[in-house]
C-alpha positions in Angstrom: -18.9 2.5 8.7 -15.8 4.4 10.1 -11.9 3.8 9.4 -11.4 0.4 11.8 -13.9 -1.5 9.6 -11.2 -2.0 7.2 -8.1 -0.7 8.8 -7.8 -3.5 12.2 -5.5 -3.3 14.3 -5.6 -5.1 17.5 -9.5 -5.6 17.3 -9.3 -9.3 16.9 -5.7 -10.2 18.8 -7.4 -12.9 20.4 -10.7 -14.1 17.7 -10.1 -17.3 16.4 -8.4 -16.7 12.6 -7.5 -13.2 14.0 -4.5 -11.4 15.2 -2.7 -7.9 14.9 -2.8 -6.2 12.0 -0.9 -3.1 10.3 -4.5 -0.9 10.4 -5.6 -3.7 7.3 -8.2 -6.1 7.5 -8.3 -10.0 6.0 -10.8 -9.2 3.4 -9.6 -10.3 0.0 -11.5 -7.4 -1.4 -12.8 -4.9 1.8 -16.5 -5.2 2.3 -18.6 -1.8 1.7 -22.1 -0.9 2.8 -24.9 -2.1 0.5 -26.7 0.6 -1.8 -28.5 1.1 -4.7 -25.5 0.2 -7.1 -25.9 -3.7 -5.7 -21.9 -3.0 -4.7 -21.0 -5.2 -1.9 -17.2 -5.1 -2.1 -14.3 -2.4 -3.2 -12.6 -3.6 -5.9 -9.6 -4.1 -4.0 -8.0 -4.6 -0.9 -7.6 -2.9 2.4 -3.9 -1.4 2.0 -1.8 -0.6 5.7 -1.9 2.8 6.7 1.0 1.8 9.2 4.7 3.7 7.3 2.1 4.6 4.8 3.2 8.6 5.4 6.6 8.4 4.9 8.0 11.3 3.3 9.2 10.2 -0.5 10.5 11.8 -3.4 8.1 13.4 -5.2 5.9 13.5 -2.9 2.8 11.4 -1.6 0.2 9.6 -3.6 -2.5 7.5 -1.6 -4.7 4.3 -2.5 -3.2 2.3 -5.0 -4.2 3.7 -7.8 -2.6 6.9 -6.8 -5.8 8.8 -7.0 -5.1 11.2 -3.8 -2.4 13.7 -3.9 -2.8 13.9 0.1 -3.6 12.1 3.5 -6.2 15.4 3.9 -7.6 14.1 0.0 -7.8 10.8 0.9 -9.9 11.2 4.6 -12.0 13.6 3.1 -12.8 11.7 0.2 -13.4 8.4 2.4 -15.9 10.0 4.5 -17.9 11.1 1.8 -16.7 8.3 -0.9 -18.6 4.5 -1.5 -16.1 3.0 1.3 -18.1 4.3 3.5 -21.7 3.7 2.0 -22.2 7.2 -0.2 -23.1 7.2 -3.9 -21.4 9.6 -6.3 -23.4 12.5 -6.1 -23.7 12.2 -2.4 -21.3 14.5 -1.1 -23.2 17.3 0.6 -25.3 14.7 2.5 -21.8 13.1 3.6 -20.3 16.1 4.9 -24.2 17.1 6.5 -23.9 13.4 8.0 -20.5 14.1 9.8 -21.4 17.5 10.7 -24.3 16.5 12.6 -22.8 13.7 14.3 -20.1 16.2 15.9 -22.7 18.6 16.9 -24.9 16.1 18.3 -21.8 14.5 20.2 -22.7 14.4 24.2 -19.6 12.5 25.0 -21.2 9.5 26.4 -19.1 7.5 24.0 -15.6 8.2 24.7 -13.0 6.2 23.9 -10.4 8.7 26.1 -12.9 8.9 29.5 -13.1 11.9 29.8 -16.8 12.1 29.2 -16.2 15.2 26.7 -18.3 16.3 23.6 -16.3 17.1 20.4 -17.8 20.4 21.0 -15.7 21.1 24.2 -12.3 19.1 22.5 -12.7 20.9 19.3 -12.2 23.9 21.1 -8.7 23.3 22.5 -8.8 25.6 25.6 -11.7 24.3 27.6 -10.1 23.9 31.4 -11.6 20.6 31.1 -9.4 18.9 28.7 -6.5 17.2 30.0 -3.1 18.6 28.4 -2.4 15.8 26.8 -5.7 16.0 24.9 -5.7 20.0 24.1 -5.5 20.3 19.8 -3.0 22.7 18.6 -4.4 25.9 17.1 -4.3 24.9 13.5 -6.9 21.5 14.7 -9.5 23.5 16.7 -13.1 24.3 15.5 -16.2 26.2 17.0 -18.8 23.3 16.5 -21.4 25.5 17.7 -20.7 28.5 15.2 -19.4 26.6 12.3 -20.7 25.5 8.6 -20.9 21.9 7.7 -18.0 22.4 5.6 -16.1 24.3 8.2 -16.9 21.5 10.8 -16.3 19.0 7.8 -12.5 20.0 7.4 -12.0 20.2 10.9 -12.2 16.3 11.5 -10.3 15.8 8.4 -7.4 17.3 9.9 -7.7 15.6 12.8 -8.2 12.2 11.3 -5.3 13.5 8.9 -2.7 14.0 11.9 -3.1 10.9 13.8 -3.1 8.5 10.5 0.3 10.5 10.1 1.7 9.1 12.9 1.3 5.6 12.4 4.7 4.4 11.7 6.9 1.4 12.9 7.9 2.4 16.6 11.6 1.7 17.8 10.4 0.8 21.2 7.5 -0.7 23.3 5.3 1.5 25.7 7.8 0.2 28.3 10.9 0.8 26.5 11.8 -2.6 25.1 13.3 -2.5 21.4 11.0 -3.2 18.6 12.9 -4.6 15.7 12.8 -7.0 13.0 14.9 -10.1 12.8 16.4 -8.1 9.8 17.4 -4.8 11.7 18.7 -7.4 14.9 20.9 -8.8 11.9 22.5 -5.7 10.5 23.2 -4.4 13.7 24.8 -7.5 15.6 26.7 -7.2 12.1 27.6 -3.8 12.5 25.7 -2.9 8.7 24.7 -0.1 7.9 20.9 0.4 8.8 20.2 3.4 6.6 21.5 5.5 3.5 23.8 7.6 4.0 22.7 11.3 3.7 22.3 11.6 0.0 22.3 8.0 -1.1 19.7 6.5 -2.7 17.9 3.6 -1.3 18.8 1.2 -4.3 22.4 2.8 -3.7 22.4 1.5 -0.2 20.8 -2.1 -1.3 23.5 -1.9 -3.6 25.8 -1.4 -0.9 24.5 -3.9 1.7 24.5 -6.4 -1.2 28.3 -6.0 -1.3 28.6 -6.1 2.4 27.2 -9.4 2.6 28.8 -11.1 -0.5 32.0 -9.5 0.6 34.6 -13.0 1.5 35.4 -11.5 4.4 31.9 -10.9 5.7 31.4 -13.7 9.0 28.1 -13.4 9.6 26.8 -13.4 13.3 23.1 -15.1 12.9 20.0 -13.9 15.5 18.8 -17.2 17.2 16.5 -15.4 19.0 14.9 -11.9 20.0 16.8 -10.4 22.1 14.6 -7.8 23.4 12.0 -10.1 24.9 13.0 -11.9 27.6 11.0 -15.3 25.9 13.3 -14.3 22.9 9.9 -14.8 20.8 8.1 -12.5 19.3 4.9 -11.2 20.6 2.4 -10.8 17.8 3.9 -13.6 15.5 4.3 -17.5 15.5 7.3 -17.6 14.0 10.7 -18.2 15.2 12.1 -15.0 15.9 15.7 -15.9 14.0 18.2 -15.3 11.1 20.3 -17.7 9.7 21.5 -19.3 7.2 18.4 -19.5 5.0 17.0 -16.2 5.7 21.2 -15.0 4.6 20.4 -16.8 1.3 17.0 -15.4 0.8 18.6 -11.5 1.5 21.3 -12.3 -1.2 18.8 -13.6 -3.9 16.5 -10.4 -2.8 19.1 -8.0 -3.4 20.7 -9.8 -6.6 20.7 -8.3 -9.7 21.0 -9.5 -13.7 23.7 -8.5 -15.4 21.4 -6.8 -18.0 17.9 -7.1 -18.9 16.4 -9.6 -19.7 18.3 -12.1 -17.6 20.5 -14.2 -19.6 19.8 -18.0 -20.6 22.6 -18.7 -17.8 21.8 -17.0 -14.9 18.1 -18.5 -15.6 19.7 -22.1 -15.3 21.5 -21.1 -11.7 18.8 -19.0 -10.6 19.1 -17.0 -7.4 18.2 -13.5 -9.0 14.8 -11.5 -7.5 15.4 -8.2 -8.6 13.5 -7.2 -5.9 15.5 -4.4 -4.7 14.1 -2.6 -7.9 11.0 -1.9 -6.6 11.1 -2.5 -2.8 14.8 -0.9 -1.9 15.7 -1.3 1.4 15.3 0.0 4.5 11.0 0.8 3.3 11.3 -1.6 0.9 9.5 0.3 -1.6 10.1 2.9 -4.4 6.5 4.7 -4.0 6.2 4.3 -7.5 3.6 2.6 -9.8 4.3 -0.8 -11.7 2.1 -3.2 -13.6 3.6 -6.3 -11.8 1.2 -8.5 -14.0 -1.5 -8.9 -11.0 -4.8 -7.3 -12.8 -3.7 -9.9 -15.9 -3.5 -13.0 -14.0 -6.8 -12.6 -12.4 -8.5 -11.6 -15.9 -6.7 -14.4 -17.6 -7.8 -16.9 -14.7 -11.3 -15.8 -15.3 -11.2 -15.3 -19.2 -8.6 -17.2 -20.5 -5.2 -17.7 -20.7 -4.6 -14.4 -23.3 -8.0 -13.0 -22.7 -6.8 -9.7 -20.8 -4.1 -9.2 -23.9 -6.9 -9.1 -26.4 -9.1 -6.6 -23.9 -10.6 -3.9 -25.9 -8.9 -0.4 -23.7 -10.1 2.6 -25.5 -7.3 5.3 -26.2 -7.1 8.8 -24.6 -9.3 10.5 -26.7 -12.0 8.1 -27.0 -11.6 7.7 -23.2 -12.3 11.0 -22.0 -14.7 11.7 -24.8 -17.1 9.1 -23.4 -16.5 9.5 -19.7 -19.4 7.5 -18.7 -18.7 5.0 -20.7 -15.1 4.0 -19.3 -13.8 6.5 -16.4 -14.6 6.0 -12.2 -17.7 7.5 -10.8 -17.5 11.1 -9.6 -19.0 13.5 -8.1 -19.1 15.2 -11.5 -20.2 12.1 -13.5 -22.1 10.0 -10.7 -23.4 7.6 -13.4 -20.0 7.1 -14.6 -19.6 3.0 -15.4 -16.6 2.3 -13.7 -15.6 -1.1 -15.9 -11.9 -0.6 -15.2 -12.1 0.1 -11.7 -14.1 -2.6 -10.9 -14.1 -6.3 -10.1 -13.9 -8.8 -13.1 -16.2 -11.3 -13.5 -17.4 -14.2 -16.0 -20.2 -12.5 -16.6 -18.9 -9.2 -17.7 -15.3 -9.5 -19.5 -15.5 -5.6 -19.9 -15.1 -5.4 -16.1 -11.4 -5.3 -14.9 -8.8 -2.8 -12.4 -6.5 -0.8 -14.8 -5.4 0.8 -11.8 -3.4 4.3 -12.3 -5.4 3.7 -15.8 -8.4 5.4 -14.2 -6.7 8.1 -13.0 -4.1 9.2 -15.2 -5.8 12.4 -17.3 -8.4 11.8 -15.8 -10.3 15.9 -15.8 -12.5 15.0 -12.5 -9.1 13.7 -10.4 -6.7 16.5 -10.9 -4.8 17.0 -7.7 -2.6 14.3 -8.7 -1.3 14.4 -12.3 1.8 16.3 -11.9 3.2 13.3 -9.5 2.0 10.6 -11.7 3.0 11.9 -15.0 6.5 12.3 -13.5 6.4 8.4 -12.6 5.2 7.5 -15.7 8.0 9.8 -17.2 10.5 7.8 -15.6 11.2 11.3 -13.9 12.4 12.8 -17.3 11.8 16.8 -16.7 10.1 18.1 -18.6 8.4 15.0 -20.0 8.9 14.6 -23.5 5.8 12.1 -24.0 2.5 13.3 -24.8 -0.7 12.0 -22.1 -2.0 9.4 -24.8 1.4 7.5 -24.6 1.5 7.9 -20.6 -1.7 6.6 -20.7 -0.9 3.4 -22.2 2.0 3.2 -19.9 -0.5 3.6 -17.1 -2.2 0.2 -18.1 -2.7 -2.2 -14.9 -0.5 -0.1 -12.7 -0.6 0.2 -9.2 1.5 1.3 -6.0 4.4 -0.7 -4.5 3.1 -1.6 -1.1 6.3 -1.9 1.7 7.5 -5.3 2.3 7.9 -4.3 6.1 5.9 -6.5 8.6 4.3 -8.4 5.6 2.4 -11.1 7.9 -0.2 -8.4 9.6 -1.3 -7.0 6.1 -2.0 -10.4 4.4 -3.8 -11.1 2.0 -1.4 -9.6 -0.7 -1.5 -7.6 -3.5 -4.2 -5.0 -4.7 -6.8 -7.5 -5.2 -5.8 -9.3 -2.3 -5.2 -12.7 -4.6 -2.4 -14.1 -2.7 -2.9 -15.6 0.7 0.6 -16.5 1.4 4.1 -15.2 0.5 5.0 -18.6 -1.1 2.6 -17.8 -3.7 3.6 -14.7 -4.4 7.1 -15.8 -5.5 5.5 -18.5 -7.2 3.8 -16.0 -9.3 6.7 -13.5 -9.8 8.5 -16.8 -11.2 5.7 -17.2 -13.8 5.0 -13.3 -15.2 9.2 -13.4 -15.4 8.7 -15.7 -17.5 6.0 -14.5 -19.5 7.5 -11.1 -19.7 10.5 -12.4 -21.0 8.4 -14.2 -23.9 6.5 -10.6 -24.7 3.1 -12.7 -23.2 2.6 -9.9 -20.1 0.4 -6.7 -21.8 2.3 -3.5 -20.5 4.5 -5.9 -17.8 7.2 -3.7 -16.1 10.5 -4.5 -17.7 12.0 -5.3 -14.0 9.8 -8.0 -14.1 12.8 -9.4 -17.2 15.5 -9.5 -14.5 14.1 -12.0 -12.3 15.8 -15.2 -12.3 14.5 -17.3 -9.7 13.8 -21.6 -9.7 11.5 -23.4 -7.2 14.5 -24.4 -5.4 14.9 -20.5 -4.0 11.2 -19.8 -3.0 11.8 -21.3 0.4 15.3 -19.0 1.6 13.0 -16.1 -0.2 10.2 -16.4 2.0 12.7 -17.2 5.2 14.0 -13.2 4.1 10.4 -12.3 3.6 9.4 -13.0 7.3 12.5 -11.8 8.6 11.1 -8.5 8.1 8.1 -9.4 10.4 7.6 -7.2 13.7 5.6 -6.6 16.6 3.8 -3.3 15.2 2.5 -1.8 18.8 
């Protein structure tokens, strides 16, 4: 296995089904190497790693379960993790394996001809290496003189640093803009395209939502891209535009209730998303965890309509008091069972994703409480709520993935159960709705505020693939 397996990028531009993709693959659920455990498939899907560095407050957390507390945690625990074909218990042999693949490196296969080893690059200085290829002091390693482990972190930092710097680029190779019909649109408009310095990103929504619903606001619409001379985009099929429908679809996107739950009359006119909750503008997420009522609909598809509400969860202390029984597999507890991290099946109704669930407390994933407990603490410092209560908050949360360029990271969600973005609204319309009538176990109350009819799924979607772009 290595990282492109699952994280494509323009590997299959021109395959039949394929295309460019935000370093995700189309897997509903990303395959994994065969072993012993008869696992074929991750539990879940194959998240972008484009934007998904962005400094936040509070800090990073990576994978959706938030179970990394840094990029460095989460390549290092890839490379030696079941992504990549290792069984708990397996770590020394994983770090052996990539130790002995760098030493053994002749440079034969070189994806920058220049016919080095990692031997020579690792050293940084070698007269050899072209500038543009020399690592900084804090990257370089002696490969000949070095321990595994020493060899080991040396890659990770590498790997590390480049994932880093995948973000959305403002320009092409050649200097042509790379924007979204949604950036063309603010600034033809003359709107603001970021907070200002201090403001909060659901302050600026909040602000942009005024701009727009302002009476004087004459809106100048983008018929076409203006930074390719086609006026199309390059990667997409689309139309590259925004009008009228995509102008409706912003406004119901950046609407609020006037309280929560939405009230019997704004249900009747509709129009409300509530989105701007979660996925604030200009990243179009809050970094934060939600139970959006995903992991319930799959369960309950499988089960029955309230099977996942009557789902036996064991409590803190009988949780951690039988690791084996309910937590992930670690390299501490490799026979760990892994029933809420896993993928539900007739079967087996103890199997389901809890998501944060399995992390949260958990004495074998440490790095990352602090952050957590603070988002489960609605950022209350200190928290007044003890860890069993945070833990039932934790239930069936995950991370809010970015909205940008949605179309090259399909299929959607954590479980990858929506193919299109149609369906998604579709479903945020139905848990709404059951959230409103107490149905939705451990629902995030955002989910209250949403007051949207079938009427607005098509001007949603328009918004939705306004923010489309040509990732280069």
């Amino acid at each position: 296995m290595n990282c492109r397996t699952c994280h494509l990028v323009d590997d299959v531009l021109s395959s039949p089904g394929g295309g460019m993709r935000t370093y995700a693959d189309f897997a509903h659920r990303s395959p994994i190497p065969a072993r012993a455990d008869g696992k074929t498939h991750a539990p879940r899907n194959s998240p972008p790693l484009v934007n998904a560095s962005l400094d936040r407050p509070g800090g990073a957390l990576f994978h959706f379960d938030a179970e990394f507390n840094s990029l460095e945690d989460l390549v290092a625990g890839t490379f030696t993790g079941r992504n990549f074909g290792w069984l708990p218990g397996e770590k020394t042999q994983a770090i052996a394996h990539i130790a002995k693949v760098v030493r053994g490196d002749d440079g034969s296969f070189d994806l920058t001809d220049t016919g080095l080893s990692y031997r020579i690059l690792f050293t940084g200085t070698n007269p050899d290496i072209p500038e543009e290829l020399r690592l900084p002091p804090q990257f370089r390693a002696f490969i000949g003189s070095a321990s595994d482990q020493e060899i080991f972190d040396a890659v990770v930092r590498v790997v590390s640093a480049y994932v880093k710097g995948l973000r959305f680029s403002q320009t092409e190779e050649s200097g042509a803009l790379i924007r979204s019909p949604f950036d063309v649109f603010l600034a033809i408009n003359g709107l603001p395209q970021q907070p200002d310095q201090n403001e909060s990103p659901l302050s600026y929504s909040r602000r942009l939502r005024t701009l727009i619903n302002s009476p004087s606001f004459s809106p100048q619409f983008v018929p076409s891209n203006p930074n390719r001379s086609n006026g199309q985009f390059q990667f997409h099929s689309q139309a590259f535009e925004f009008g009228t429908t995509e102008l409706a679809g912003l406004k119901m996107f950046l609407s609020e209730p006037v309280t929560l739950p939405a009230s019997p009359a704004e249900l009747t006119a509709g129009k409300i998303g509530n989105c701007l909750a979660c996925h604030a503008a200009p990243n179009f997420t809050d970094f934060k965890l939600h139970n959006t009522g995903t992991t319930q609909k799959e369960y309950d598809s499988i089960h029955g309509a309230t099977a996942f509400g009557a789902l036996v969860i064991p409590n803190l202390a009988a949780r951690n008091g039988n690791y084996n029984a309910f937590l992930p597999a670690t390299e501490n507890h490799p026979n760990a069972s892994e029933r809420f991290r896993a993928i539900p099946t007739l079967a087996d109704p103890s199997l389901t994703d809890l998501g944060v669930w399995n992390v949260f407390a958990n004495p074998d994933i440490p790095n990352s409480q602090t952050k957590i407990r603070a988002i489960l603490c609605d950022d209350q410092l200190p928290c007044p709520l003890s860890d069993s209560v945070l833990l039932d908050r934790a239930i069936a949360r995950f991370k809010t993935p970015s909205l940008r360029d949605p179309d090259h990271s399909a299929p959607f969600m954590h479980n990858g159960q929506f193919d299109t973005l149609d369906s998604i609204i579709n479903f945020y319309i139905e848990v709404s709705d059951q959230s409103r009538a107490g149905a939705l176990r451990n629902g995030d109350v955002q989910l209250r505020g949403i007051a949207l009819k079938p009427s607005d799924i098509a001007p949603m979607v328009a918004f939705l693939k306004s923010l489309n772009e040509d990732y280069q």
